[in-house]
C-alpha positions as CSV (number, residue, x, y, z in Angstrom):
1,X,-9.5,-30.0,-0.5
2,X,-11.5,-32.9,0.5
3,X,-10.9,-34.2,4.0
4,X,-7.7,-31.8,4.5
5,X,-7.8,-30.3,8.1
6,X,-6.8,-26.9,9.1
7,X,-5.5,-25.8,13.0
8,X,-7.9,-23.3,14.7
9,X,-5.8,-21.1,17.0
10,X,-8.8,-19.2,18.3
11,X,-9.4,-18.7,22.5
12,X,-12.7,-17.5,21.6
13,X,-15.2,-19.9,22.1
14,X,-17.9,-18.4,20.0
15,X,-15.4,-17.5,17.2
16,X,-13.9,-20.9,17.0
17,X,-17.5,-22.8,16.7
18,X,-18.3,-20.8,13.8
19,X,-15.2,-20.9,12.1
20,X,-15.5,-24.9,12.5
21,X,-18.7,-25.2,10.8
22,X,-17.5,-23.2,7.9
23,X,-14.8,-25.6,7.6
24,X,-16.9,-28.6,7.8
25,X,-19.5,-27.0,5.4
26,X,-16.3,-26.6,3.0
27,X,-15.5,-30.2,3.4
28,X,-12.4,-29.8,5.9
29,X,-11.8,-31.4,9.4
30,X,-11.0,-28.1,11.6
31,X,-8.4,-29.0,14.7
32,X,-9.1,-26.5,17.5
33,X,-6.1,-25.4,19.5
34,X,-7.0,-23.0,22.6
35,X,-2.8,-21.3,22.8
36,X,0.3,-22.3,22.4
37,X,1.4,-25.0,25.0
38,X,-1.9,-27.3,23.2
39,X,-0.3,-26.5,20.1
40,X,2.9,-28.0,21.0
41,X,1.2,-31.1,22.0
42,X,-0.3,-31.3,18.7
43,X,1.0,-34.3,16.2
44,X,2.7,-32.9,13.5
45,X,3.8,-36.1,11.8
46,X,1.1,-35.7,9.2
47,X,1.3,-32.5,8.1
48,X,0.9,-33.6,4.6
49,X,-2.9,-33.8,5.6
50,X,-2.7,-30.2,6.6
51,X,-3.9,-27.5,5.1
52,X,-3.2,-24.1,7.0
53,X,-3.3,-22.7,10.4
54,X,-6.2,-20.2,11.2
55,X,-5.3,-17.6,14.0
56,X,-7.1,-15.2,15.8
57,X,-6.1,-11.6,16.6
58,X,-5.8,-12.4,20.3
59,X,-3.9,-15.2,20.0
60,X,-1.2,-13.5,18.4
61,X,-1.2,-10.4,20.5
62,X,-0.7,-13.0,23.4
63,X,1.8,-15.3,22.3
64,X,2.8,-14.1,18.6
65,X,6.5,-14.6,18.6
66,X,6.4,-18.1,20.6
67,X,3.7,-19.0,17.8
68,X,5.8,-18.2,15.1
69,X,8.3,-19.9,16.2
70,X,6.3,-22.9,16.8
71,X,4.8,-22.7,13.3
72,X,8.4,-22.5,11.5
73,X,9.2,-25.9,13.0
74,X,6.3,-27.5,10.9
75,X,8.1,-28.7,7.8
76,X,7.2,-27.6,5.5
77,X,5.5,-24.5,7.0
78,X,2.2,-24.2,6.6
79,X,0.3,-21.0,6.0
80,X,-1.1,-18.9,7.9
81,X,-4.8,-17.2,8.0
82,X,-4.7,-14.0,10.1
83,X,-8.4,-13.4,11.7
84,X,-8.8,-9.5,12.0
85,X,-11.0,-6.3,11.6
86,X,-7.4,-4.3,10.7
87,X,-4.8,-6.1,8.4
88,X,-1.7,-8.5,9.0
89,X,-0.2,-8.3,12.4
90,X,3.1,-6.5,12.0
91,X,5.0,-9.3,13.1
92,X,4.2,-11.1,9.5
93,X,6.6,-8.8,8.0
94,X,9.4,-10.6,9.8
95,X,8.1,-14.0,9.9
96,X,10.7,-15.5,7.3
97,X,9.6,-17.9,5.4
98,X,5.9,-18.0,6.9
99,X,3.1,-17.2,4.3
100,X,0.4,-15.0,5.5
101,X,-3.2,-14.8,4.3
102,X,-5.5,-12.2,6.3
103,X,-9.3,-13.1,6.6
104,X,-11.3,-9.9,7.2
105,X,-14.0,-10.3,10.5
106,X,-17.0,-11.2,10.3
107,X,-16.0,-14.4,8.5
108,X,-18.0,-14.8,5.3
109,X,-18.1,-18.2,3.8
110,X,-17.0,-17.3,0.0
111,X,-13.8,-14.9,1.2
112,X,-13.0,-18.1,2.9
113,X,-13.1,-20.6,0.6
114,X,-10.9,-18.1,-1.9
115,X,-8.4,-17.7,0.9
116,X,-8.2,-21.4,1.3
117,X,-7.5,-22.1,-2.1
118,X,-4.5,-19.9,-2.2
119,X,-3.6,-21.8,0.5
120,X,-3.9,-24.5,-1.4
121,X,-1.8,-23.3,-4.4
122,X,0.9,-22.7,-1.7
123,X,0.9,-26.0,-0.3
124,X,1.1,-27.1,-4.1
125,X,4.1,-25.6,-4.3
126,X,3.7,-23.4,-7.4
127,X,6.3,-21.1,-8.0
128,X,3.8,-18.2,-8.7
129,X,3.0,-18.2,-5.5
130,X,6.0,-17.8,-2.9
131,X,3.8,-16.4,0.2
132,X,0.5,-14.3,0.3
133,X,2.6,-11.5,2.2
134,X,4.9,-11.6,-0.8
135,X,3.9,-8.4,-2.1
136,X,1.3,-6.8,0.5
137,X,2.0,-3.3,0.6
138,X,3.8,-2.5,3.3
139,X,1.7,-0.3,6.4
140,X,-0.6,0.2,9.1
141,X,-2.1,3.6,8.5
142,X,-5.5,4.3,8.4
143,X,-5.4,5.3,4.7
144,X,-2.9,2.1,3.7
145,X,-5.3,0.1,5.8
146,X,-8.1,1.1,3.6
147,X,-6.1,-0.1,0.3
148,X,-5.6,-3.5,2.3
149,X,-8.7,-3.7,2.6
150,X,-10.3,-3.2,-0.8
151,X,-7.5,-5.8,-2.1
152,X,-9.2,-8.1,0.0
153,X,-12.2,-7.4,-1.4
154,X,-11.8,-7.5,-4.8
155,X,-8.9,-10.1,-5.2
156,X,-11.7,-13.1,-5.3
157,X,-13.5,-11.6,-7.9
158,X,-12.6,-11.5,-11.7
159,X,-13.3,-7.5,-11.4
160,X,-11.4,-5.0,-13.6
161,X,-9.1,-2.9,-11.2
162,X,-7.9,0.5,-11.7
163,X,-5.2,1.8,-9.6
164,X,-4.7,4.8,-9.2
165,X,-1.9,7.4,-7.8
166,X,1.8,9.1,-8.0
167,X,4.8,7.2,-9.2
168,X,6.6,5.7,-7.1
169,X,3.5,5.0,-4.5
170,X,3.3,0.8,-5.5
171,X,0.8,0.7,-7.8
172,X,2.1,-2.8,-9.3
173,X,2.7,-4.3,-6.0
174,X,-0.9,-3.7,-5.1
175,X,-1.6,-5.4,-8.7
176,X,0.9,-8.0,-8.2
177,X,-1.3,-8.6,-4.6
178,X,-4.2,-8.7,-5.7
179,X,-3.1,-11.4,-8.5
180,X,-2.3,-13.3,-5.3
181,X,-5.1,-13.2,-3.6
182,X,-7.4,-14.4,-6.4
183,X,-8.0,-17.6,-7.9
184,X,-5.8,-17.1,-10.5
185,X,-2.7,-17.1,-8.2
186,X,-1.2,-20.0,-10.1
187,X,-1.0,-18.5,-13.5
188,X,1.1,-15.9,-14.7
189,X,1.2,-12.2,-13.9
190,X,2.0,-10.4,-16.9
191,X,2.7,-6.5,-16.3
192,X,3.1,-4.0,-19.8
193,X,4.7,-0.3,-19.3
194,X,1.8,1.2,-21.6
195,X,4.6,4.3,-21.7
196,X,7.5,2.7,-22.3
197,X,6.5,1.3,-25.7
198,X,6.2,3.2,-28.7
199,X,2.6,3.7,-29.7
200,X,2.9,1.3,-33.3
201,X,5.1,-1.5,-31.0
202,X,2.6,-1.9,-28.5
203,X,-0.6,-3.5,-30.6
204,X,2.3,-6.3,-31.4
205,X,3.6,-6.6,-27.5
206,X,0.1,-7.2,-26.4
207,X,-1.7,-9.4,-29.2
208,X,1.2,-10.7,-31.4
209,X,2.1,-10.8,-34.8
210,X,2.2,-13.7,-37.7
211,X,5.9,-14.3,-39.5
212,X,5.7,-11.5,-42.3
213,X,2.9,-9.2,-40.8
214,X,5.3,-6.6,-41.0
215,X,9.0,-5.8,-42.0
216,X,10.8,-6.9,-39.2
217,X,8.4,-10.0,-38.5
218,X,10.8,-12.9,-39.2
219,X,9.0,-15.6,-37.2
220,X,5.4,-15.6,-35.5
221,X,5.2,-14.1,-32.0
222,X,3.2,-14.1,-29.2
223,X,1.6,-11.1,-27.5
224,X,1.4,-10.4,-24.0
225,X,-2.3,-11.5,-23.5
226,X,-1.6,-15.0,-24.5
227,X,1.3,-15.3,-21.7
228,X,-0.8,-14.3,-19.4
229,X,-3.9,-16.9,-20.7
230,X,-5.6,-17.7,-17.3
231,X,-4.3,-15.1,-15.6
232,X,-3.7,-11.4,-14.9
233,X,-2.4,-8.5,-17.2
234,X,-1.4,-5.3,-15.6
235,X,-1.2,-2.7,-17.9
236,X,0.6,0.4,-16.1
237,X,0.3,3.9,-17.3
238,X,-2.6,3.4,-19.1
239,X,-3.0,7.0,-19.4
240,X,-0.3,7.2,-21.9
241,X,-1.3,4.9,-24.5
242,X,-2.6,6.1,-27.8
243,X,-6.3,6.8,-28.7
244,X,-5.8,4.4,-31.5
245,X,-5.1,1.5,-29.3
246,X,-7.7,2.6,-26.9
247,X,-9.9,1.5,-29.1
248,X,-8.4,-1.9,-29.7
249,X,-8.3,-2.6,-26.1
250,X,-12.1,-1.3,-25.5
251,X,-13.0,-4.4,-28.2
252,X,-10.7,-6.9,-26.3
253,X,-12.4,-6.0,-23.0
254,X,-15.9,-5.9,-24.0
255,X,-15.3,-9.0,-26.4
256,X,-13.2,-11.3,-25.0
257,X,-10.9,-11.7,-28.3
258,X,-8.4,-10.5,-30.6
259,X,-6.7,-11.2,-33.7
260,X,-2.6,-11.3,-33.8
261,X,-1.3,-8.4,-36.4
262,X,-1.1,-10.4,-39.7
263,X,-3.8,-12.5,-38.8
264,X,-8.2,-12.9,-39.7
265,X,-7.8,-16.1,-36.6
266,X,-9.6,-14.7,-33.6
267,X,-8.8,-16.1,-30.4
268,X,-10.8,-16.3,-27.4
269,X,-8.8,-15.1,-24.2
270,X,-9.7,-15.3,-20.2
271,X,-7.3,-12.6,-18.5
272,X,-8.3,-10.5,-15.8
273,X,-7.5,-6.9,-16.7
274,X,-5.8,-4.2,-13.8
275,X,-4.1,-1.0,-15.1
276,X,-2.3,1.5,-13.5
277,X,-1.8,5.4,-13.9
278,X,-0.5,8.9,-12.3
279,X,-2.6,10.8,-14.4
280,X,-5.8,12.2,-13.7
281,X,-8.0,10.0,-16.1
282,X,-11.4,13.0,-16.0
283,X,-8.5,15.7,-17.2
284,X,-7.5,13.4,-19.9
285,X,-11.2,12.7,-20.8
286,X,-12.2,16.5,-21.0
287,X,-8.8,17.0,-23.4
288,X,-9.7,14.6,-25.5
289,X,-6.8,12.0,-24.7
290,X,-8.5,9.5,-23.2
291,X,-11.8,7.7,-24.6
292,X,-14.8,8.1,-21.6
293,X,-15.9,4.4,-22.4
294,X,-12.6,2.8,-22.1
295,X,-12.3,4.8,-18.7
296,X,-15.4,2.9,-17.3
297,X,-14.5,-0.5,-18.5
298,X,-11.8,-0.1,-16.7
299,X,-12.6,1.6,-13.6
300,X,-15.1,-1.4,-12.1
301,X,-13.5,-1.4,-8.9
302,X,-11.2,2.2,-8.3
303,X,-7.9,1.8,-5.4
304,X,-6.1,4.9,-4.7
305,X,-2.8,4.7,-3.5
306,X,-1.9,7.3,-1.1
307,X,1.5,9.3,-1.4
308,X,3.9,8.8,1.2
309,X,3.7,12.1,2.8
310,X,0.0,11.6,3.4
311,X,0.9,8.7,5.3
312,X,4.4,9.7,7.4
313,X,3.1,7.5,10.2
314,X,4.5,3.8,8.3
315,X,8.0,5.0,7.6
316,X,9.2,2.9,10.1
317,X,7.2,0.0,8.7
318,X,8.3,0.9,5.4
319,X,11.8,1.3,6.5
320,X,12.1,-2.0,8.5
321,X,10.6,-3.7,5.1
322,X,13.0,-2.3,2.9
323,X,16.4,-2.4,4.7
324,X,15.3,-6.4,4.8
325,X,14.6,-7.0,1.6
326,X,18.2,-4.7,1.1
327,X,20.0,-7.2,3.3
328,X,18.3,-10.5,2.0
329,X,19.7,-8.9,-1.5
330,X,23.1,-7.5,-1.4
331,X,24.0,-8.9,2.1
332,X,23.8,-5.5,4.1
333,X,22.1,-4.4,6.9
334,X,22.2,-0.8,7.7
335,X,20.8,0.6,10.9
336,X,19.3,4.7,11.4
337,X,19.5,6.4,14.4
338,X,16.6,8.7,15.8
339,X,18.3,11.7,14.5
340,X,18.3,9.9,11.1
341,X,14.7,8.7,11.5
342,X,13.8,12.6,12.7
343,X,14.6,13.9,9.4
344,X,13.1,11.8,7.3
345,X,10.2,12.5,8.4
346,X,10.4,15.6,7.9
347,X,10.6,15.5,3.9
348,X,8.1,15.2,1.3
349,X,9.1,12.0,-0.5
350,X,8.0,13.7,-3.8
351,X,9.5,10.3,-5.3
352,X,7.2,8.7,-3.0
353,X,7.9,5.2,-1.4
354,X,10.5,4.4,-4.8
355,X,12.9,7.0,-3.5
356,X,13.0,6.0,0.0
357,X,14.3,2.5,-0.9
358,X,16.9,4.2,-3.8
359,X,18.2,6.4,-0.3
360,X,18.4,3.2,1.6
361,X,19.8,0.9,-1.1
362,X,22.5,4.3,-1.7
363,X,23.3,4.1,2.1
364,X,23.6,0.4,2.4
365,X,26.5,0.9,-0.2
366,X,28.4,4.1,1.8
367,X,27.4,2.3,5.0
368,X,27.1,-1.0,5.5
369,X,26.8,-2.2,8.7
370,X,27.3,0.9,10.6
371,X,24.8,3.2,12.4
372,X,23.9,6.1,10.7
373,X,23.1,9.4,11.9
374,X,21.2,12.4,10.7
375,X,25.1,13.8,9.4
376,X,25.3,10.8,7.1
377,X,21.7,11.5,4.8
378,X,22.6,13.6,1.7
379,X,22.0,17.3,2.1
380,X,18.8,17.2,0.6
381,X,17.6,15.2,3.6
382,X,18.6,16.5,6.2
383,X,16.3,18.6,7.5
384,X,16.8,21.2,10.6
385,X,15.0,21.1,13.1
386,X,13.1,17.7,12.9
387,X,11.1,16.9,16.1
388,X,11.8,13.2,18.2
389,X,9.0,11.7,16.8
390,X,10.4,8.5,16.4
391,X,9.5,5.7,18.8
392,X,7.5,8.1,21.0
393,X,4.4,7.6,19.8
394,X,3.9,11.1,18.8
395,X,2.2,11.7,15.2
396,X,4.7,13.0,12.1
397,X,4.8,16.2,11.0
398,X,5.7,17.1,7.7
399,X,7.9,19.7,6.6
400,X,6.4,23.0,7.4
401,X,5.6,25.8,4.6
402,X,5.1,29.8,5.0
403,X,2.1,30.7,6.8
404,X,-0.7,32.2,4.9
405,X,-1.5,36.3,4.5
406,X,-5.1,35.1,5.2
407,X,-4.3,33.7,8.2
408,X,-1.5,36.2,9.7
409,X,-2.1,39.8,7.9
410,X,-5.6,40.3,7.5
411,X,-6.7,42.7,10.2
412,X,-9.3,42.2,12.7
413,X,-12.4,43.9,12.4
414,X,-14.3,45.1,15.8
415,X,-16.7,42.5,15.9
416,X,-14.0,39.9,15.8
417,X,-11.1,40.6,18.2
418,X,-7.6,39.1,17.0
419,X,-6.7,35.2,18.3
420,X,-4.7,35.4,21.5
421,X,-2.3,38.1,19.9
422,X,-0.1,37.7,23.9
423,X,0.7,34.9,22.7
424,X,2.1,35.6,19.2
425,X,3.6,38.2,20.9
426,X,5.3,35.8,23.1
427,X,6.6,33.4,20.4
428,X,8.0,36.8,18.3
429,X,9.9,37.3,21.8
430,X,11.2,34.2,21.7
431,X,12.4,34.7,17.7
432,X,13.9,37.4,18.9
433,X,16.1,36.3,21.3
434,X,16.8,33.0,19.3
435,X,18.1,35.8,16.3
436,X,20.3,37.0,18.9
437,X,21.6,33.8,19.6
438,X,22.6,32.1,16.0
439,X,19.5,31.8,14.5
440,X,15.9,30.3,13.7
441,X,14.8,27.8,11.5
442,X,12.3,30.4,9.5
443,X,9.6,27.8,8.5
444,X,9.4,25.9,11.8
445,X,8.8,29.6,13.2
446,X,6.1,30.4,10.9
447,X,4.8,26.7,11.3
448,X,4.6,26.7,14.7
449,X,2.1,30.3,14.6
450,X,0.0,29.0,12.0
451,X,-0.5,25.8,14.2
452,X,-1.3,27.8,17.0
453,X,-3.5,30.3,15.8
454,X,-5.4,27.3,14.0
455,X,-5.7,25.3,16.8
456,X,-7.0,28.7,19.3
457,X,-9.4,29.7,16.7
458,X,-11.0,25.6,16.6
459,X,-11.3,26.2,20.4
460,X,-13.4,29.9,20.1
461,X,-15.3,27.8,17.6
462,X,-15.9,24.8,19.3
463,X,-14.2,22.8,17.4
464,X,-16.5,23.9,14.4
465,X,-14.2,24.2,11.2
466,X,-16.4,26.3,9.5
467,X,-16.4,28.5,12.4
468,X,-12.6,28.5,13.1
469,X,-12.5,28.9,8.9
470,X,-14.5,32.4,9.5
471,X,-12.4,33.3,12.8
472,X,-9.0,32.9,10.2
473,X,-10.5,34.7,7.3
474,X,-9.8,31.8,5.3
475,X,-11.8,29.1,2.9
476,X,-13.4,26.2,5.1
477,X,-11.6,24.0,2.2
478,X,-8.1,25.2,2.8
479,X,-8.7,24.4,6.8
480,X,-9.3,21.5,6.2
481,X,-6.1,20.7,4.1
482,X,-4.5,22.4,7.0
483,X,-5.4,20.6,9.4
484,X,-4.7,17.4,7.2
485,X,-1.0,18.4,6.6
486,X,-0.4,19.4,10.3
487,X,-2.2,16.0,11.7
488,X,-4.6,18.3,13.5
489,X,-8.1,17.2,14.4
490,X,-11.2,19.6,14.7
């Protein structure tokens, strides 16, 4: 990277004159650019000298379409380092062709340096590496902005990584990301479905077998941690694989070698290890189906992925993400309608963020390039009642369940007088009159009392949950997941 220079798009003064002597430090020539209009008047005749464009947060929130624009006219275009505290802008998700690389604030020097070299692979033009926004998991929620950031983290460093969470939440795209983001970006990426391969296959699919180690073995092959010499293996579902090979794999990790099936020849391998499961690994311990030593080879550096109902508030993002990658696939472009949007998020998503792009890819069959309303979903997502959350700003609420007995039948005592009962009695009166008119939606009706007897007895406490937990005559612990599936804040 010797005497390559990088563009600075950084109005912050301060900001800018560190990031410059970083850059020097790492042997590059930084060329500061205060907005847009100087970047216009920038040559761009050389940018075979050019490395990547650093950008501050302000920058884009000032002139981020106008910069992307500008950017995309750079041929070829070069990458681009985000500066934030929070994550890509969401305006990288729609950049085209732009790679994206974010650099977490403060700057340190070594995150840096790492991000620069993927740059660097880019700019090389390997075909492992097709944009560092290639596979970020898609969101700004607190939780998914967590994950982003402990990808960022880790991704420099030759750390195991266990992922963790349901199926269907994007456990290998957060593998596949974190391959990206480390130095080994330009080698392969080799993932294994430790559950789809029969337990006396898989010793063969990962470390190969000599012609004649077996009936069946006609010619010598290799296993799947010689493919991916130099660099990463994901090994998804870990939790179903056998004892036996437990043990094989613990001697690989702590080692650094195996021998092919057939073979006495050890061979020395450099792979960085990240597996994947939905099971819960301490249950599997304490049954006996999964060895306690492998478990903390493997678990160096824990990421949970969060299910998609605990994160309702990026189904836009998620949405706007898939239907592109639907259209840049099958040529289809399909477009929901608040009503549409309104009962989605209203659902569960037990499939998680897998089923949500098998509804959209089953809609952009039945309607492509139509609008599509809430009378379009199948039954099963359609759900009554959904409130017009979408585009207001408001916070998603998922689907409702029956109140508690703890919380609505369990009589007063004298020393604590019932929760605003006129007002219960008010909402009844209003069941009552809906009855009479076609109808209630049962669960939205029991919903809506739980929330407000939850949120009156936070105010007698003083926002206390403990407090409001004794008021209800339920468990602090189940408060709390109330207030966590209602988006309610003590």
């Amino acid at each position: 990277m010797v005497d390559a220079k990088v563009i600075v798009i950084e109005p912050s003064d301060s900001q800018a004159r560190s990031l410059e002597a970083l850059l020097r430090f790492l042997d590059l020539e930084p060329l500061r650019v205060h907005d847009l209009a100087e970047l216009g008047r920038a040559p761009h005749s050389g940018t075979h000298d050019l490395l990547a464009v650093i950008i501050g947060a302000e920058a884009i929130a000032a002139e981020g379409p106008q910069l992307v624009r500008e950017l995309r006219k750079l041929d070829p275009p070069l990458p681009v380092i985000y500066l934030s505290s929070d994550g890509l802008p969401k305006i990288a998700e729609t950049s085209g062709d732009l790679a994206w690389f974010h650099l977490e604030l403060p700057v340190k020097q070594r995150r840096l340096s790492a991000v620069l070299n993927q740059a660097q692979n880019m700019r090389n033009g390997h075909p492992t590496q097709p944009g560092a926004h290639h596979f970020r998991p898609s969101g700004n929620s607190r939780a998914m902005r967590i994950v982003h950031r402990l990808i960022e983290q880790v991704a420099p460093f030759d750390t195991n990584v266990l992922i963790l969470g349901e199926s269907g939440t994007g456990k290998e795209m957060v593998a596949r990301h974190v391959h990206e983001l480390s130095g080994r970006a330009g080698h392969p990426f080799v993932p294994v479905n430790c559950g789809a391969i029969p337990a006396d296959l898989l010793e063969s699919e990962l470390f190969g077998h000599e012609k004649g180690a077996f009936t069946g073995a006609l010619s010598t092959r290799l296993g799947r941690f010689e493919f991916a010499e130099g660099g990463t293996l994901f090994l998804d579902e870990i939790g179903d694989m056998s004892l036996q090979m437990q043990v094989k794999l613990l001697r690989v990790l702590q080692e650094r070698s195996f021998e092919r099936v057939g073979s006495n020849r050890t061979i020395r391998c450099n792979v960085r290890i990240i597996a994947a499961t939905h099971r819960d690994l301490d249950v599997a311990i304490s049954a006996g189906r999964f060895r306690e030593d492998l478990y903390y080879r493997l678990n160096v550096f824990p990421v949970q992925m969060p299910p998609l109902r605990d994160r309702l508030e990026d189904l836009p993002i998620l949405i706007e993400h898939l239907v592109h990658r639907l259209g840049q696939g099958a040529g289809h472009r399909i477009r929901l309608d608040k009503e549409a949007m309104n009962c989605l998020a209203r659902n569960r998503w037990p499939g998680n963020v897998r089923e949500l792009a098998n509804l959209l890819e089953r809609l952009a069959i039945l309607f492509p390039e139509q609008p599509i309303g809430a009378a379009d979903l199948p039954e099963r997502y359609r759900v009554a009642g959904a409130s017009n959350w979408f585009g207001s700003g408001v916070q998603i609420v998922p689907p409702p369940e029956s109140v508690t007995e703890a919380a609505l039948c369990t009589p007063a005592t004298e020393a604590e007088e019932p929760l605003d009962a006129r007002d219960v009695d008010e909402i009844l009166g209003a069941a009552e009159g809906a009855m009479k008119s076609g109808g209630i939606d049962l669960k939205d009706h029991l919903s809506s009392i739980e929330i407000g007897l939850i949120r009156r007895a936070l105010e007698e406490a003083d926002g206390t949950v403990a407090g409001a937990a004794r008021l209800l005559r339920i468990r602090r612990t189940t408060l709390v997941e109330k207030l966590r599936k209602y988006r309610l804040s003590a």
